[in-house]
C-alpha positions as CSV (number, residue, x, y, z in Angstrom):
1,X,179.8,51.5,78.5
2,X,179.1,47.8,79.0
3,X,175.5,47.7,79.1
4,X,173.3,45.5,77.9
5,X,172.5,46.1,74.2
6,X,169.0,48.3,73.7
7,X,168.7,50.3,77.4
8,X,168.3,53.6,77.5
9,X,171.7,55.8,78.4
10,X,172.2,57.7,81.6
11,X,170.7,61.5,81.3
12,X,174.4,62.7,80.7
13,X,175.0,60.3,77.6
14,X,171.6,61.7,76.3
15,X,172.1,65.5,76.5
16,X,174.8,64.7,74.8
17,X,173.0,63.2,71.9
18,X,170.7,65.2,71.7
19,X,173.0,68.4,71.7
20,X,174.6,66.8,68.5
21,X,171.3,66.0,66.9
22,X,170.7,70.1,67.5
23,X,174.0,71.3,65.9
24,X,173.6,69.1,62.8
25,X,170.0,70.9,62.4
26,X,171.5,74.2,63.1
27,X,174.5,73.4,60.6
28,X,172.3,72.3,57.8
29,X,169.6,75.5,58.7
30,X,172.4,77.8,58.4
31,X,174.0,76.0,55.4
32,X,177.0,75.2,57.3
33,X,177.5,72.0,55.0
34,X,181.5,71.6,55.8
35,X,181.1,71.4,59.4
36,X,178.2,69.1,59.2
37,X,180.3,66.8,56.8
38,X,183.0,66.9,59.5
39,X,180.0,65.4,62.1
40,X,179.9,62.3,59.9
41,X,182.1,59.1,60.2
42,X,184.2,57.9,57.4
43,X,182.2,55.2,56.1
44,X,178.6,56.9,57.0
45,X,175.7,55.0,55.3
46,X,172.9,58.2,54.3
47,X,169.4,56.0,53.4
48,X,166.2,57.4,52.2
49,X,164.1,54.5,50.4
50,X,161.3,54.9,48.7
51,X,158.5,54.0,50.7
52,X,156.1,50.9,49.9
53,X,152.4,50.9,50.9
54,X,151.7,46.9,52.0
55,X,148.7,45.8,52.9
56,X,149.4,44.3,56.9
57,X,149.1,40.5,55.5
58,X,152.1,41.4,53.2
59,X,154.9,39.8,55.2
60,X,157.4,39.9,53.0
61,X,160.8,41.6,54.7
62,X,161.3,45.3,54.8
63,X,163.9,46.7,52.0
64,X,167.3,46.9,52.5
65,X,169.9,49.3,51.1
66,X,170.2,46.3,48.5
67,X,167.0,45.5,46.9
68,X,165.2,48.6,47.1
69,X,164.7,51.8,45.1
70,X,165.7,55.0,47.1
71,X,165.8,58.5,46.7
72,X,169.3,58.6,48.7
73,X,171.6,55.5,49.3
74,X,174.7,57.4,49.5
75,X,178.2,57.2,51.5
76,X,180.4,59.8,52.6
77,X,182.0,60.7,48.9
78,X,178.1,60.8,47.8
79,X,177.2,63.2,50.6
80,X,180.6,65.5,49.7
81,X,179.7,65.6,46.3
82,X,176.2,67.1,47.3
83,X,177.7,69.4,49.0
84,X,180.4,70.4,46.8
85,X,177.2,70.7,44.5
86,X,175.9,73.6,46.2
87,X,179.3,75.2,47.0
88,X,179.6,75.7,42.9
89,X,176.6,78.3,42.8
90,X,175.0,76.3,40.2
91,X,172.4,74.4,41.9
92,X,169.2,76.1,40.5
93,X,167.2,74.5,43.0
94,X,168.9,76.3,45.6
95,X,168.9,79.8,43.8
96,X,168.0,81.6,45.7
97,X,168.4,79.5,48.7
98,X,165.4,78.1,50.2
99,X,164.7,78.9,53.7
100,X,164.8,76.1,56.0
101,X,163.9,74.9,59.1
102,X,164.3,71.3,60.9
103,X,162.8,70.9,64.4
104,X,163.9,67.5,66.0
105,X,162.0,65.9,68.3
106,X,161.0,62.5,70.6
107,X,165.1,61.4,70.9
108,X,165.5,58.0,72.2
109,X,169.0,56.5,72.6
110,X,170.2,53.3,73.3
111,X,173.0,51.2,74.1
112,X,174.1,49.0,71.5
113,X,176.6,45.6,71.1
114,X,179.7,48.0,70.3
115,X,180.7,50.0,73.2
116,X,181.2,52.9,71.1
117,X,178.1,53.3,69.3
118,X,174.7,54.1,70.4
119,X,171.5,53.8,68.9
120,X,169.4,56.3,68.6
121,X,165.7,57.2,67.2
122,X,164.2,60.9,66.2
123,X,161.3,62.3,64.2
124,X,162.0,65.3,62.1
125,X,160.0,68.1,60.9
126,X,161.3,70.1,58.0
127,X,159.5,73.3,56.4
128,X,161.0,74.6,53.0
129,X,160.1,77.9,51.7
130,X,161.5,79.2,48.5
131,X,160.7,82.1,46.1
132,X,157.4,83.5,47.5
133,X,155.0,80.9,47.3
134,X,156.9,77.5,47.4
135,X,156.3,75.7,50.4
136,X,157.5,71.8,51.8
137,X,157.3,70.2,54.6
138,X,158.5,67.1,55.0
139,X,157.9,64.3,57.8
140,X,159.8,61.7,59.1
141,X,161.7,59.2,61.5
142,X,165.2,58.9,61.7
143,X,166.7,55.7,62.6
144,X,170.3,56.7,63.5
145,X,173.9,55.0,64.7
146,X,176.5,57.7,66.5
147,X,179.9,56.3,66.5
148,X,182.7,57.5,69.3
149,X,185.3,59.0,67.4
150,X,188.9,60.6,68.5
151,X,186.6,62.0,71.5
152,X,183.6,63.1,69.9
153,X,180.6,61.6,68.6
154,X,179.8,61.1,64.9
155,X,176.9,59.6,62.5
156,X,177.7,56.9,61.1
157,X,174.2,55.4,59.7
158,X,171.1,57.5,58.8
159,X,168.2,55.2,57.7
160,X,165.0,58.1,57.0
161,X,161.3,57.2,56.7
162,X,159.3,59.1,55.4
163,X,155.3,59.3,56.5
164,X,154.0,60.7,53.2
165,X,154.5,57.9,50.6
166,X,154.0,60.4,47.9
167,X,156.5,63.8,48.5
168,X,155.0,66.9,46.8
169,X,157.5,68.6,46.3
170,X,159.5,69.8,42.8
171,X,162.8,68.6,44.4
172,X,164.3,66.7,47.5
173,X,167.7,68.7,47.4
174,X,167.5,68.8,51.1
175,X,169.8,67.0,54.3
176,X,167.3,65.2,56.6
């Protein structure tokens, strides 16, 4: 690519992205958990923290994957045993299966210092309905790292933030 780390890609490069960020919501709406492990890179890095309310003269540094409490700091063998978790039948959470639904929106992608990785930014909507009168939705940003890979792309970081600092929900058995 040999741009300059942090501008936007042509309108080819980002149809692209954004075509990926569709099929991975389609995969995990339809349950399609193999082929959405395949979309991931070998050493992926999947990151939900739990969110801290500061006050804005609180300048301490945000958390890392180190030093904070999350709700999903896992890796690819993590992410596999989730889904080989729900492959089992056993999940109760998931029985029945919840209906789900992830709308992706505001995509921004950008160059980064490696020539084959981009950068790129999303918001996510997700709505949850299970049994007859369990409803979630959950809001959030996605800050995300696609890696070129043997001539397609792959997600190789997913940091998530969520807007509500308190989720009301029974369970977070969900992909973001």
């Amino acid at each position: 690519m040999n741009t300059v780390a942090g501008t936007g890609v042509p309108l080819d490069l980002y149809f692209e992205v954004q075509t990926f960020l569709f099929r991975e919501a389609r995969y995990l709406d339809d349950e399609q958990f193999r082929p959405w492990l395949a979309l991931l890179t070998e050493d992926i890095h999947y990151w939900l923290p739990i969110r801290e309310n500061r006050f804005r003269k609180d300048r301490r540094p945000p958390p890392t994957p180190a030093d904070s409490a999350s709700v999903y700091n896992d890796d690819l063998s993590d992410l596999t045993d989730r889904v080989a978790r729900f492959e089992t039948g056993f999940a109760w959470v998931e029985d029945p299966p919840s209906r789900i639904r992830r709308l992706v929106t505001n995509i921004e992608a950008e160059t980064t210092a490696r020539d084959d990785e981009l950068a790129v930014y999303s918001n996510i909507l997700l709505y949850r309905n299970r049994r007859q009168d369990e409803e979630a939705w959950f809001v959030a940003a996605r800050r995300d790292r696609l890696r070129w890979v043997d001539g397609t792309w792959r997600l190789a970081k997913r940091h998530i933030v969520f807007d509500q600092h308190v989720i009301l929900d029974d369970n977070l058995s969900v992909f973001l």
